[in-house]
HTML snippet that shows the backbone in 3Dmol.js (N, CA, C, O; Angstrom):
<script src="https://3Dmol.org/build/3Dmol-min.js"></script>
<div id="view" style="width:600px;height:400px;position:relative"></div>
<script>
const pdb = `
ATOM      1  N   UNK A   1      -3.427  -6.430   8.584  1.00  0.00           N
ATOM      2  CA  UNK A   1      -2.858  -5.243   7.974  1.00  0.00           C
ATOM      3  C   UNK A   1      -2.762  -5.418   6.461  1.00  0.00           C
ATOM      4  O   UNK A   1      -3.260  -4.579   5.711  1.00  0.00           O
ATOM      5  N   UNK A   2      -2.089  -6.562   5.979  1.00  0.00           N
ATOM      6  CA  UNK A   2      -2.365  -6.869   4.373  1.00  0.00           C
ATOM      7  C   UNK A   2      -3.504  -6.611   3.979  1.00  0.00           C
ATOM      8  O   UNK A   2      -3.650  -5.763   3.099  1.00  0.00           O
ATOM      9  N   UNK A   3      -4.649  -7.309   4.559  1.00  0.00           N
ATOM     10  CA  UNK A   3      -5.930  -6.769   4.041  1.00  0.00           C
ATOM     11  C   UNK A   3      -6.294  -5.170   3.772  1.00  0.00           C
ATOM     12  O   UNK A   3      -7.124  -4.799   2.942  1.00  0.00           O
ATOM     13  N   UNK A   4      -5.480  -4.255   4.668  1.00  0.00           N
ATOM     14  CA  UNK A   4      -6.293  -3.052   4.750  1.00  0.00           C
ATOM     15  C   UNK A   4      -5.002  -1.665   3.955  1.00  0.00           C
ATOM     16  O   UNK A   4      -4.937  -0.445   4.104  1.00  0.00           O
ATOM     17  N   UNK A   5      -4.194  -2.626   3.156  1.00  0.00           N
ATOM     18  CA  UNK A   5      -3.702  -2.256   1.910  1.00  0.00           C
ATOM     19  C   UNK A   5      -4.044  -2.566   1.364  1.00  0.00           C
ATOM     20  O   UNK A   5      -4.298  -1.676   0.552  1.00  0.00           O
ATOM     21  N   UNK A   6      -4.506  -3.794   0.917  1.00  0.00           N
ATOM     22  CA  UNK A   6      -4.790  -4.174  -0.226  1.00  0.00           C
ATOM     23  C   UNK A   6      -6.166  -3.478  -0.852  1.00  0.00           C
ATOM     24  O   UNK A   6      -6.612  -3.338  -1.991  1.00  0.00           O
ATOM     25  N   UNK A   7      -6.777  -2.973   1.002  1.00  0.00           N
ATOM     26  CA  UNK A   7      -8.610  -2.164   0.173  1.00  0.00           C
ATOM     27  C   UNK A   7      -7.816  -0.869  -0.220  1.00  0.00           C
ATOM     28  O   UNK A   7      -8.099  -0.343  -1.296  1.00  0.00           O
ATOM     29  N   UNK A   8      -6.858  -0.327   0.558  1.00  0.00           N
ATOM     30  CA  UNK A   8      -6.243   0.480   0.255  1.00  0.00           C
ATOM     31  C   UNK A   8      -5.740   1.198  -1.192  1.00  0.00           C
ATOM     32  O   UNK A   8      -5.966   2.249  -1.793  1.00  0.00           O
ATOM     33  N   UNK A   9      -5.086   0.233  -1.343  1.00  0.00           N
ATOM     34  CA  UNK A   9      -4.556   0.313  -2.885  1.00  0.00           C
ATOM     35  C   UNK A   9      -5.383   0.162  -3.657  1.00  0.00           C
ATOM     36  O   UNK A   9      -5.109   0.633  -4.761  1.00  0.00           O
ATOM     37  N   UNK A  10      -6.593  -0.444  -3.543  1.00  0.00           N
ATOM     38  CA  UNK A  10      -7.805  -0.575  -4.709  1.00  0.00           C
ATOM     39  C   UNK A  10      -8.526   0.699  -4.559  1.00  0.00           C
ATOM     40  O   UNK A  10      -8.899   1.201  -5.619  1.00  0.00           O
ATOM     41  N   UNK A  11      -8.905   1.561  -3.080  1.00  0.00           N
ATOM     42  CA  UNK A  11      -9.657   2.672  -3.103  1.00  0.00           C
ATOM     43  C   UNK A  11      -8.479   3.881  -3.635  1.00  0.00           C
ATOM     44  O   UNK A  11      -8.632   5.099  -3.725  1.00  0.00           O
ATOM     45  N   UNK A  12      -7.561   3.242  -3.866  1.00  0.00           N
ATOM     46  CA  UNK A  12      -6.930   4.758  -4.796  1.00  0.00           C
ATOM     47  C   UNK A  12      -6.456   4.247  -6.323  1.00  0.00           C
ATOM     48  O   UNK A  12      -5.470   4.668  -6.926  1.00  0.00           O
ATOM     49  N   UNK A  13      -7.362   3.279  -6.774  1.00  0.00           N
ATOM     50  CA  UNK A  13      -7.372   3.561  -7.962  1.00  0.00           C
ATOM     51  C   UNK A  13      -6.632   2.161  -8.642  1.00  0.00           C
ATOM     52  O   UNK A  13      -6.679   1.890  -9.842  1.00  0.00           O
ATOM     53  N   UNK A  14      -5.996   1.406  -7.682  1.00  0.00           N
ATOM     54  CA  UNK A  14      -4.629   0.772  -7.876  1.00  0.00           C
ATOM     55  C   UNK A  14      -5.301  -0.953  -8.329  1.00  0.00           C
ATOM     56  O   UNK A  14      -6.038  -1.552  -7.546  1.00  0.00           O
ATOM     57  N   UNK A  15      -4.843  -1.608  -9.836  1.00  0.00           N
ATOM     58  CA  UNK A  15      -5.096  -3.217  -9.639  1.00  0.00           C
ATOM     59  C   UNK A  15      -3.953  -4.291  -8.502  1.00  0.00           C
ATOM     60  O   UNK A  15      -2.732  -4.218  -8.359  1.00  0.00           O
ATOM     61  N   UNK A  16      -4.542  -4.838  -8.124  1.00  0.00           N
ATOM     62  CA  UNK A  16      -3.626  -5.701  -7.717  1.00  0.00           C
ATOM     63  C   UNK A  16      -3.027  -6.446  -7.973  1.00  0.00           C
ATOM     64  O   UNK A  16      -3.697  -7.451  -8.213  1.00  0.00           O
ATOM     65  N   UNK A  17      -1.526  -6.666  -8.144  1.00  0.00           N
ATOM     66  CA  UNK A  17      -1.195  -7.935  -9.249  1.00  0.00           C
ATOM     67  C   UNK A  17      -0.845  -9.448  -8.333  1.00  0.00           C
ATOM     68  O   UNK A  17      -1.053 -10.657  -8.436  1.00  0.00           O
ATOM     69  N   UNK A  18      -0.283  -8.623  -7.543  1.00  0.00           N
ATOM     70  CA  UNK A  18       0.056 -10.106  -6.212  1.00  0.00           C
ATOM     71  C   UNK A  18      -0.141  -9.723  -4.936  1.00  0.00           C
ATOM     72  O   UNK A  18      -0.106  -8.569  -4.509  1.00  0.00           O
ATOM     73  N   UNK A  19      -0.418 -11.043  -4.138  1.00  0.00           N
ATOM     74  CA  UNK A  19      -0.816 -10.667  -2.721  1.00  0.00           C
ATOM     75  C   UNK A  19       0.123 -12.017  -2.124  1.00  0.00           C
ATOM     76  O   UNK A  19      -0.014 -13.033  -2.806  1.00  0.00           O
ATOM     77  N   UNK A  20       0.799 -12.103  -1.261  1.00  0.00           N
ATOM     78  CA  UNK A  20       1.490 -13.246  -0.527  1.00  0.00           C
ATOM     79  C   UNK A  20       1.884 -13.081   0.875  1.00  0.00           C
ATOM     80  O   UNK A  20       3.022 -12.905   1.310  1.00  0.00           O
ATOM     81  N   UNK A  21       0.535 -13.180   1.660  1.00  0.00           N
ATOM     82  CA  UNK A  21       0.155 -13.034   2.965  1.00  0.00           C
ATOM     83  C   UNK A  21       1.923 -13.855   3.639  1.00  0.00           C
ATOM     84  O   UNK A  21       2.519 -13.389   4.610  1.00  0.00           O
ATOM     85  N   UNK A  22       2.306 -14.798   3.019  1.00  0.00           N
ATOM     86  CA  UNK A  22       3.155 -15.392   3.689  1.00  0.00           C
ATOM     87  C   UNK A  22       4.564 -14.654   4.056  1.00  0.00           C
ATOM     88  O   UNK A  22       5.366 -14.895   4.958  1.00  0.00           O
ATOM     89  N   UNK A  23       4.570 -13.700   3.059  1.00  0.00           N
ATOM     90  CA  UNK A  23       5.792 -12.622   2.402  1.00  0.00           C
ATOM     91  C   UNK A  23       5.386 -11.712   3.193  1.00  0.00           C
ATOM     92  O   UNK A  23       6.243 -11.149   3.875  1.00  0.00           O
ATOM     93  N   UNK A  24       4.166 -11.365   3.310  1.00  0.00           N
ATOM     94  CA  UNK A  24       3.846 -10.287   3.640  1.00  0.00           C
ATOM     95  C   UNK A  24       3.747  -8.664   2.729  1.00  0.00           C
ATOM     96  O   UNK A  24       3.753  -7.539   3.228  1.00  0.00           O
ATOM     97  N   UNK A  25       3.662  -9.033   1.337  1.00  0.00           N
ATOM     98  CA  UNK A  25       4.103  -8.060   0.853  1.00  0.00           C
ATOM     99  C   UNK A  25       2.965  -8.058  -0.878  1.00  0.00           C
ATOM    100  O   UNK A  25       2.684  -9.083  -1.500  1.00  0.00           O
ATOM    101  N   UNK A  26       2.709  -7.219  -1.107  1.00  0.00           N
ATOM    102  CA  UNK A  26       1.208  -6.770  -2.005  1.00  0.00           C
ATOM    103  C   UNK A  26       1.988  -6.146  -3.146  1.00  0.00           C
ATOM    104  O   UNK A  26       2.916  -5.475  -2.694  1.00  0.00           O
ATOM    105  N   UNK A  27       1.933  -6.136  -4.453  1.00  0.00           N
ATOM    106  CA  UNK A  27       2.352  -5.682  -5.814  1.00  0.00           C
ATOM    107  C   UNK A  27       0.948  -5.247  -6.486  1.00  0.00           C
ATOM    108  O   UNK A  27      -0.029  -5.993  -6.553  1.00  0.00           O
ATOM    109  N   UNK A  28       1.010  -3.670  -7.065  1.00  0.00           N
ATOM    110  CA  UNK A  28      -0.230  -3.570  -7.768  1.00  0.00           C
ATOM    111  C   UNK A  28       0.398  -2.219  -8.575  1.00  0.00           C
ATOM    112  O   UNK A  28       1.483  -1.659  -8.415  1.00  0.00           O
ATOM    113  N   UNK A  29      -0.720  -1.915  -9.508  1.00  0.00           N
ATOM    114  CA  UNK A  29      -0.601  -1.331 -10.845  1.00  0.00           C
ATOM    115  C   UNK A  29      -1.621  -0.420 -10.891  1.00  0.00           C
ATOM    116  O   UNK A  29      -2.671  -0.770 -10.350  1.00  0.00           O
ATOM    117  N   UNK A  30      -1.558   1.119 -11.620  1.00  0.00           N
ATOM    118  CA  UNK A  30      -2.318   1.784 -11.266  1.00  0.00           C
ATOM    119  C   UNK A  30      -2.045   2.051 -12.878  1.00  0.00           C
ATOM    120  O   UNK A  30      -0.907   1.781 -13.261  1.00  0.00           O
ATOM    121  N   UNK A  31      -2.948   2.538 -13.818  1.00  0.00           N
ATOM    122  CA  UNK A  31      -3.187   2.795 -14.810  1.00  0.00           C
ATOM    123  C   UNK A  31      -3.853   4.522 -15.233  1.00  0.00           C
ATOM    124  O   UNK A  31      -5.029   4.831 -15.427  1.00  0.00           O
ATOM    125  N   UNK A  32      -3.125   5.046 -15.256  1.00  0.00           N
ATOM    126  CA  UNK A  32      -3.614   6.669 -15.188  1.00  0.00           C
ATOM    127  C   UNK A  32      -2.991   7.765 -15.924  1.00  0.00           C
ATOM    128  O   UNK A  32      -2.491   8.699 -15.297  1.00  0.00           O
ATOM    129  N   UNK A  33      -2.975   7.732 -17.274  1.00  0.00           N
ATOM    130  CA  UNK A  33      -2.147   8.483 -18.215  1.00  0.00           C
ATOM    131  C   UNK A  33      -0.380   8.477 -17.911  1.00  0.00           C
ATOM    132  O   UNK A  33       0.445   9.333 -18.228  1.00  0.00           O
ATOM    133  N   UNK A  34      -0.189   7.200 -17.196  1.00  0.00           N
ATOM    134  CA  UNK A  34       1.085   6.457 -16.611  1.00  0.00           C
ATOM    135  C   UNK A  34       0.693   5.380 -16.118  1.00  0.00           C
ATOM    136  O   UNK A  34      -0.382   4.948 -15.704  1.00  0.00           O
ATOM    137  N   UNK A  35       2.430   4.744 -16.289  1.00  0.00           N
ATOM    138  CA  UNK A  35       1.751   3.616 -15.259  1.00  0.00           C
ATOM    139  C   UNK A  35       2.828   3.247 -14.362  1.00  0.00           C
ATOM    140  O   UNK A  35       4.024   3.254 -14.653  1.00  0.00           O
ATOM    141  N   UNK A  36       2.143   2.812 -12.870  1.00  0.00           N
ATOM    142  CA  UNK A  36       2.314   3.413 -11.355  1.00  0.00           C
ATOM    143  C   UNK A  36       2.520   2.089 -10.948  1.00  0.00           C
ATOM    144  O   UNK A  36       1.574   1.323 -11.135  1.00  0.00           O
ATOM    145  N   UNK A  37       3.808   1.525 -10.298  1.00  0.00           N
ATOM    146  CA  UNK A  37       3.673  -0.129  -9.686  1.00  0.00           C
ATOM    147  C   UNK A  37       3.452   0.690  -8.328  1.00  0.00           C
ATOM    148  O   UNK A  37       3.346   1.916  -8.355  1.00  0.00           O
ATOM    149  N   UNK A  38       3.398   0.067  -7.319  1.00  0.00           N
ATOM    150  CA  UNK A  38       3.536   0.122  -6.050  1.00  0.00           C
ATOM    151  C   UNK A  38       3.864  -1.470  -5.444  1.00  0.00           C
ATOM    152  O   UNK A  38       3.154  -2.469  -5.558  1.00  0.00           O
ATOM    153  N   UNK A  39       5.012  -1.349  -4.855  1.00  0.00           N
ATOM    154  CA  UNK A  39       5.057  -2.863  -4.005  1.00  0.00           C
ATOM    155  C   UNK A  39       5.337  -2.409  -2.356  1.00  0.00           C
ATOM    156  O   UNK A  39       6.420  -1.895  -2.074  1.00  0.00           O
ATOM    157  N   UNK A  40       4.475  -2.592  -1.474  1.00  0.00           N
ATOM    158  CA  UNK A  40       4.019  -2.846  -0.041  1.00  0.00           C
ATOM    159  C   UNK A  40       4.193  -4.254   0.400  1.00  0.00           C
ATOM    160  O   UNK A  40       3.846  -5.329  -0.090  1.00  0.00           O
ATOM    161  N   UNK A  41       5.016  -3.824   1.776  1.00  0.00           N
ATOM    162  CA  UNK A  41       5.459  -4.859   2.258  1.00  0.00           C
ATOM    163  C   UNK A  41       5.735  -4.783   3.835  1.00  0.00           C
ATOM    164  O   UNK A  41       6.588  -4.025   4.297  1.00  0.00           O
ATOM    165  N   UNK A  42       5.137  -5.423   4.432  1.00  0.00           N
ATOM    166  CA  UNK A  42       4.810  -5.662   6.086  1.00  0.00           C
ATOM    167  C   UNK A  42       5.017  -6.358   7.042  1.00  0.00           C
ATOM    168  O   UNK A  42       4.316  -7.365   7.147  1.00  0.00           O
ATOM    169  N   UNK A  43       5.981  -6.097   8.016  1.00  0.00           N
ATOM    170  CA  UNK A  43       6.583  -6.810   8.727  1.00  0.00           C
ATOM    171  C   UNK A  43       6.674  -6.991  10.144  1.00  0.00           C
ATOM    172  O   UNK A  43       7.240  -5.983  10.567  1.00  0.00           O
ATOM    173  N   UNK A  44       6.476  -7.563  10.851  1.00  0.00           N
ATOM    174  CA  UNK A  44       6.426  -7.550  12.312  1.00  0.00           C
ATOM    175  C   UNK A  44       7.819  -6.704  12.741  1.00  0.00           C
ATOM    176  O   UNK A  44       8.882  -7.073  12.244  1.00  0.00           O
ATOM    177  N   UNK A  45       7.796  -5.568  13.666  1.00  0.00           N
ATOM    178  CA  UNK A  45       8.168  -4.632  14.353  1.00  0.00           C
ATOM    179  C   UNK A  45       8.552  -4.908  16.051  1.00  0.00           C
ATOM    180  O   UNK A  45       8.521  -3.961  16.837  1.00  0.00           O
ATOM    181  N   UNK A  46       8.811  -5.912  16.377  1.00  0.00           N
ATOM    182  CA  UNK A  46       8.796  -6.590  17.791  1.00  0.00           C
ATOM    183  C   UNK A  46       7.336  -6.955  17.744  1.00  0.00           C
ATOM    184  O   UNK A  46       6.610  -7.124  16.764  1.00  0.00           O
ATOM    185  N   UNK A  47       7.014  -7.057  19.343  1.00  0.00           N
ATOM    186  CA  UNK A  47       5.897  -8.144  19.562  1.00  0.00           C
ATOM    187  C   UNK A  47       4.158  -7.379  19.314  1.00  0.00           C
ATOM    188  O   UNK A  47       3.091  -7.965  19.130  1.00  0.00           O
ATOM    189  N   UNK A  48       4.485  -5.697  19.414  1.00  0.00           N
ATOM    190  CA  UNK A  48       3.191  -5.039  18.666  1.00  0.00           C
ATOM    191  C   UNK A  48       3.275  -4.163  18.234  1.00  0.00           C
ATOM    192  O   UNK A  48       2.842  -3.090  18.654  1.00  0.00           O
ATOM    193  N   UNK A  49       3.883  -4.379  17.230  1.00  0.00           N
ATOM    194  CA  UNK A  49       3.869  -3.004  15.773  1.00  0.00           C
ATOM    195  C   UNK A  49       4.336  -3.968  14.443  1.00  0.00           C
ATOM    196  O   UNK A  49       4.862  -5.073  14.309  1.00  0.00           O
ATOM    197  N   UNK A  50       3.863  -2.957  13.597  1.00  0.00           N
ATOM    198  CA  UNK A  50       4.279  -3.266  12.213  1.00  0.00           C
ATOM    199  C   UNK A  50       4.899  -2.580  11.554  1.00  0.00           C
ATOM    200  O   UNK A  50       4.493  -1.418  11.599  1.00  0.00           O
ATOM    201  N   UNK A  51       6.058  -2.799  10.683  1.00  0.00           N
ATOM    202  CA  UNK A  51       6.578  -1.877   9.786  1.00  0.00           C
ATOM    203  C   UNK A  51       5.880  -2.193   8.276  1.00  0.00           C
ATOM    204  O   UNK A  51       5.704  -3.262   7.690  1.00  0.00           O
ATOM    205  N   UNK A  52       5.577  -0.875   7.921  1.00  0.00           N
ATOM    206  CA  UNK A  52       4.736  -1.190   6.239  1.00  0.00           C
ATOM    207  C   UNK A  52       5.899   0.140   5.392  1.00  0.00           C
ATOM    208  O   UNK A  52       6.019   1.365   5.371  1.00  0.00           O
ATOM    209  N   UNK A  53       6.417  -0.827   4.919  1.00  0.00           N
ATOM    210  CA  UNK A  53       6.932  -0.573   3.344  1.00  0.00           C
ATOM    211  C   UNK A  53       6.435  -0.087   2.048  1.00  0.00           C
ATOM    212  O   UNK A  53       5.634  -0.823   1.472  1.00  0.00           O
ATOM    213  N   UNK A  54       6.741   0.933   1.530  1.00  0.00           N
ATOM    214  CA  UNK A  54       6.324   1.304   0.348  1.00  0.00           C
ATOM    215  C   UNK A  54       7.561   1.650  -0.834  1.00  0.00           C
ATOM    216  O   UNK A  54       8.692   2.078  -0.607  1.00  0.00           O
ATOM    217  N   UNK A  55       7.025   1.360  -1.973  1.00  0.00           N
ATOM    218  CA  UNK A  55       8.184   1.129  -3.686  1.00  0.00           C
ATOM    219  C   UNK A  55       7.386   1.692  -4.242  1.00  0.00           C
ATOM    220  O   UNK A  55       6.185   1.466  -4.100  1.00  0.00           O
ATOM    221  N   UNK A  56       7.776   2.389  -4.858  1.00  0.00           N
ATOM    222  CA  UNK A  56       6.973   3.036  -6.007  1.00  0.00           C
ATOM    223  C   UNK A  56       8.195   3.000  -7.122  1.00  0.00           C
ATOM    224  O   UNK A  56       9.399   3.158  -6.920  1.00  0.00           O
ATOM    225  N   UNK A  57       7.428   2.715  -8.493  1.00  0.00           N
ATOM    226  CA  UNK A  57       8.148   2.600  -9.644  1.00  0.00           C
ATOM    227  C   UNK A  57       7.093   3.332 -11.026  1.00  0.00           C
ATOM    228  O   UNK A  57       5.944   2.895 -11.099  1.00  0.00           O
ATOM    229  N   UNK A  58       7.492   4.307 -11.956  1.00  0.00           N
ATOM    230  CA  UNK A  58       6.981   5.145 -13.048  1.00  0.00           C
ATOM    231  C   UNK A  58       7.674   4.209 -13.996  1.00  0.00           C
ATOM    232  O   UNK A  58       8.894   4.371 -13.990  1.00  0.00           O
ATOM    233  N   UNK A  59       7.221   3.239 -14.840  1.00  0.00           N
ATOM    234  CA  UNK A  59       7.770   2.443 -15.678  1.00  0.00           C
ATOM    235  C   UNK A  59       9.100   1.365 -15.269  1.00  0.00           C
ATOM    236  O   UNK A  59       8.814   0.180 -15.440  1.00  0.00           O
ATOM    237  N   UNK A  60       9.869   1.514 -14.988  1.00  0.00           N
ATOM    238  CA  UNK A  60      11.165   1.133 -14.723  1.00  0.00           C
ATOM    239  C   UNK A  60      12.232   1.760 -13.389  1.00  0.00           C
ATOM    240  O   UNK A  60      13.233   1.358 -12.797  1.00  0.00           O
ATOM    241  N   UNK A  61      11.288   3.038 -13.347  1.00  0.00           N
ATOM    242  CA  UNK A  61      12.684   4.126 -12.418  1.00  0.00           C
ATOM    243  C   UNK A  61      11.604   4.386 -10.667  1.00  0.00           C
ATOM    244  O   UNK A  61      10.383   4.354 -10.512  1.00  0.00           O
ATOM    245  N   UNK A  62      12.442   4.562  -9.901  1.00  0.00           N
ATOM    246  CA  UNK A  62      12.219   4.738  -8.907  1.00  0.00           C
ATOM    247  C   UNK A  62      11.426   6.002  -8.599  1.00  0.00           C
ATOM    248  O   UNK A  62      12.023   7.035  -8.903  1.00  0.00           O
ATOM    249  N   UNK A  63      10.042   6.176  -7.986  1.00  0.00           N
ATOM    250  CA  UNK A  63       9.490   7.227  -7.960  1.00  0.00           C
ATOM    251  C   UNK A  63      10.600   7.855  -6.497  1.00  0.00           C
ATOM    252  O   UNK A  63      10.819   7.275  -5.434  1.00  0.00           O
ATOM    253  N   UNK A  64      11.045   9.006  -6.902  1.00  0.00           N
ATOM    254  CA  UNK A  64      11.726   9.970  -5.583  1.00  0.00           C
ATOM    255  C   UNK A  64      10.483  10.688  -5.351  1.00  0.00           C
ATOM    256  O   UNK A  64      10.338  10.767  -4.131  1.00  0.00           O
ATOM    257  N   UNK A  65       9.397  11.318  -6.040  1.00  0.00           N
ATOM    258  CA  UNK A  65       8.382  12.449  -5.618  1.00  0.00           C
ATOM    259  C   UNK A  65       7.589  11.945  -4.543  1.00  0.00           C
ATOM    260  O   UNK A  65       7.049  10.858  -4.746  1.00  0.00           O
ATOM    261  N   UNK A  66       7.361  12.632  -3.186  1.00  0.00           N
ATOM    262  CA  UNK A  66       6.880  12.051  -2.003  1.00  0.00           C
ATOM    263  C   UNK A  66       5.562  11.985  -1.871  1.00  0.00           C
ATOM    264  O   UNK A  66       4.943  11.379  -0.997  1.00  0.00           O
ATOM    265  N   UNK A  67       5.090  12.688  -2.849  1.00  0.00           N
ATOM    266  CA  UNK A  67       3.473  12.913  -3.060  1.00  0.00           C
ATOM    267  C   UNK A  67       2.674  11.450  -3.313  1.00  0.00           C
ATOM    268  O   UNK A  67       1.448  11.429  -3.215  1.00  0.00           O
ATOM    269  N   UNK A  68       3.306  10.425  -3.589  1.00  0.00           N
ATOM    270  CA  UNK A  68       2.654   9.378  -3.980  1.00  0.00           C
ATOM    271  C   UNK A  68       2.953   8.452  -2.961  1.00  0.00           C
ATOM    272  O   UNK A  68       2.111   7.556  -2.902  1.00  0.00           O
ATOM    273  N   UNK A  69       3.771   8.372  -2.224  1.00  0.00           N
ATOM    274  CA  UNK A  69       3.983   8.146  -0.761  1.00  0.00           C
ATOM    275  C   UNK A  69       3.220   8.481   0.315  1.00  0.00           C
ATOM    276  O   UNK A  69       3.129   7.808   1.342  1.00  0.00           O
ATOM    277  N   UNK A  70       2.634   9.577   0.080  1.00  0.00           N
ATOM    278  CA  UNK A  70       2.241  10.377   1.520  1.00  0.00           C
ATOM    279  C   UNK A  70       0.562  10.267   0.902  1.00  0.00           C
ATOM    280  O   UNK A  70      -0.319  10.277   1.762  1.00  0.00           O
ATOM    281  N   UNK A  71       0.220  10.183  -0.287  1.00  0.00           N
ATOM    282  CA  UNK A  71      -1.195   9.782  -0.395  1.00  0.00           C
ATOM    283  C   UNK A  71      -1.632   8.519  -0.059  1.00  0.00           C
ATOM    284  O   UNK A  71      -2.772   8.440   0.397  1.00  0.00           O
ATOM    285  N   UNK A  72      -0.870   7.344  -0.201  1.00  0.00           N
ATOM    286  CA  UNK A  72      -1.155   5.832   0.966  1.00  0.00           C
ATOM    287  C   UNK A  72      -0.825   5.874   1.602  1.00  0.00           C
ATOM    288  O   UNK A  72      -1.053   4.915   2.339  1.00  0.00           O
ATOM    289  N   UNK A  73       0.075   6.935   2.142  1.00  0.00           N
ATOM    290  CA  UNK A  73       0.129   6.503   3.732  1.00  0.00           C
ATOM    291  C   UNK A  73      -1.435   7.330   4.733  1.00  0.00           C
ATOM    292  O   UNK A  73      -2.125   6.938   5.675  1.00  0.00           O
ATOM    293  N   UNK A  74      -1.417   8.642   3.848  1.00  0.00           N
ATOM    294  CA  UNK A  74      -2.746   9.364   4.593  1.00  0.00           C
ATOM    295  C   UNK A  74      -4.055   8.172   4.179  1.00  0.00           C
ATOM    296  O   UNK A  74      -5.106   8.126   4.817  1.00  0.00           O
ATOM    297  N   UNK A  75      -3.827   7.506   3.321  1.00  0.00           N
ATOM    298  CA  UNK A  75      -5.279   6.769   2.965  1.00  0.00           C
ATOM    299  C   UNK A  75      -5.786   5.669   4.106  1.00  0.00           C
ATOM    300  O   UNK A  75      -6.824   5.513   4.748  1.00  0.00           O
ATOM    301  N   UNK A  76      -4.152   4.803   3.995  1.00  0.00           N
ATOM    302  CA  UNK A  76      -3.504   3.751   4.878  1.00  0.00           C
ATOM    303  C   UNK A  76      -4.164   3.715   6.582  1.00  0.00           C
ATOM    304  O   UNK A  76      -4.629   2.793   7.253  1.00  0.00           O
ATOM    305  N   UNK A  77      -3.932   5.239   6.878  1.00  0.00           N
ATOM    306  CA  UNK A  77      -4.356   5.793   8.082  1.00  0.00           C
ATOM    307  C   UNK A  77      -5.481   6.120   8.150  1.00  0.00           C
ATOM    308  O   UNK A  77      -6.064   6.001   9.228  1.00  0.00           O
ATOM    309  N   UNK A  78      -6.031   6.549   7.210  1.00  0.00           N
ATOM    310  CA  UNK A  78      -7.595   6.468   7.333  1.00  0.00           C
ATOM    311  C   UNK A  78      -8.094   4.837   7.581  1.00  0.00           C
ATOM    312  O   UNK A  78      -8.836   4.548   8.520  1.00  0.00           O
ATOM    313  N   UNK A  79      -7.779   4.208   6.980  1.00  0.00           N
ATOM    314  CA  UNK A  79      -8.146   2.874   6.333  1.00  0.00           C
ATOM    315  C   UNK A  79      -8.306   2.356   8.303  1.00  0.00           C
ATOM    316  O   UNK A  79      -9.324   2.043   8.921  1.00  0.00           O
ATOM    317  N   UNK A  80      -6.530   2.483   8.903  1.00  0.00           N
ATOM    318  CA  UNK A  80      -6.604   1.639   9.881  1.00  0.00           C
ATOM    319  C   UNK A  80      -7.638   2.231  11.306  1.00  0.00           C
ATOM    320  O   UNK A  80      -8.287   1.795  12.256  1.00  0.00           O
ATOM    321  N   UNK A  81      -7.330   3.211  10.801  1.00  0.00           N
ATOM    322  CA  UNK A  81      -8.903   4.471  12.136  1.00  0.00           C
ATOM    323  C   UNK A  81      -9.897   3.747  11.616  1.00  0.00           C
ATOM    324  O   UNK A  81     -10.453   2.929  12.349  1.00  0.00           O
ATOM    325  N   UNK A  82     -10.300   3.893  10.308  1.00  0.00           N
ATOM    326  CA  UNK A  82     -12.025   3.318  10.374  1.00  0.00           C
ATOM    327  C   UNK A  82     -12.034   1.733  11.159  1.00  0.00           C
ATOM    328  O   UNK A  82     -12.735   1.500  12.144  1.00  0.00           O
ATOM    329  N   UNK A  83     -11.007   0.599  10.434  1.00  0.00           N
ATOM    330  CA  UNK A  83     -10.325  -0.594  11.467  1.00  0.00           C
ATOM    331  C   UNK A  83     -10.657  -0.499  12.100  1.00  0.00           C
ATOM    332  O   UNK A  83     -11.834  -0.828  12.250  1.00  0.00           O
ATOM    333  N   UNK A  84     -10.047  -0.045  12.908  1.00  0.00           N
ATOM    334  CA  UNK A  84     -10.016   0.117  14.444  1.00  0.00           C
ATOM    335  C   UNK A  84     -11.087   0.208  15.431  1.00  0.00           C
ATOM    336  O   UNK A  84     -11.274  -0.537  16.393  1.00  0.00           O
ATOM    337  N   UNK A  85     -12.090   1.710  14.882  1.00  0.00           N
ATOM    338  CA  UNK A  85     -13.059   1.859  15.363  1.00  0.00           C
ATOM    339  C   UNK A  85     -14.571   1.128  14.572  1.00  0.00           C
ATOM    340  O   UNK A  85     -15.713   1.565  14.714  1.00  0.00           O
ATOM    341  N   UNK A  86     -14.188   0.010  13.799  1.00  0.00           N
ATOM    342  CA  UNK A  86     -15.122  -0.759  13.166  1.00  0.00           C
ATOM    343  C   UNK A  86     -16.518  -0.288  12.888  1.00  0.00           C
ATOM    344  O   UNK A  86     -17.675  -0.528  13.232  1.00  0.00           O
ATOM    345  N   UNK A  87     -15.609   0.763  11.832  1.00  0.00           N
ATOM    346  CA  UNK A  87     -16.471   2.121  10.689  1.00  0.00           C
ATOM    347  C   UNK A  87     -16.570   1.390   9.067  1.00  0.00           C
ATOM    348  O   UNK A  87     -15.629   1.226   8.290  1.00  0.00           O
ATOM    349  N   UNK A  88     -17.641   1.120   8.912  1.00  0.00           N
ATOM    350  CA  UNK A  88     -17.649   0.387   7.601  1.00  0.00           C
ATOM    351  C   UNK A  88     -17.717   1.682   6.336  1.00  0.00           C
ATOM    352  O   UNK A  88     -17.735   1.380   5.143  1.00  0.00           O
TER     353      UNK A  88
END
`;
const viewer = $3Dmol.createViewer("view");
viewer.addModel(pdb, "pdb");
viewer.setStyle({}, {cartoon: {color: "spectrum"}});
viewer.zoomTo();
viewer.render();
</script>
């Protein structure tokens, strides 16, 4: 699942600044007449599911607008369908 944020966050635009498979949890930077952190973070959910976490930060302050939320998560979901059905 880390992996398929991390293509994630790069196919929308996003650098990556950290990845710590051990944490479970991905930091990256999006550069776009602003600038966009996102920190994702993934966690075992009982014995088969995952919970994936999303932060969004506009310089310093907490993004509240859901629009930047709901575009990785629709991407996210694309990402894990193609996965799944091992769609390159």
């Amino acid at each position: 699942m880390l992996r398929t944020v991390i293509a994630t966050l790069q196919d929308l635009g996003f650098i990556v600044d950290k990845a710590d498979d051990v944490l479970g949890a991905v930091s990256a930077t999006k550069l776009d007449r602003y600038t966009l952190r996102m920190t994702v973070t993934v966690r075992p959910r009982g014995a088969t599911q995952l919970l994936v976490r999303v932060n969004a930060q506009y310089e310093l302050i907490a993004v509240e607008d859901p629009e930047p939320y709901q575009q990785f998560f629709d991407a996210l979901s694309q990402s894990i369908f193609l996965t799944a059905h091992q769609v390159d």
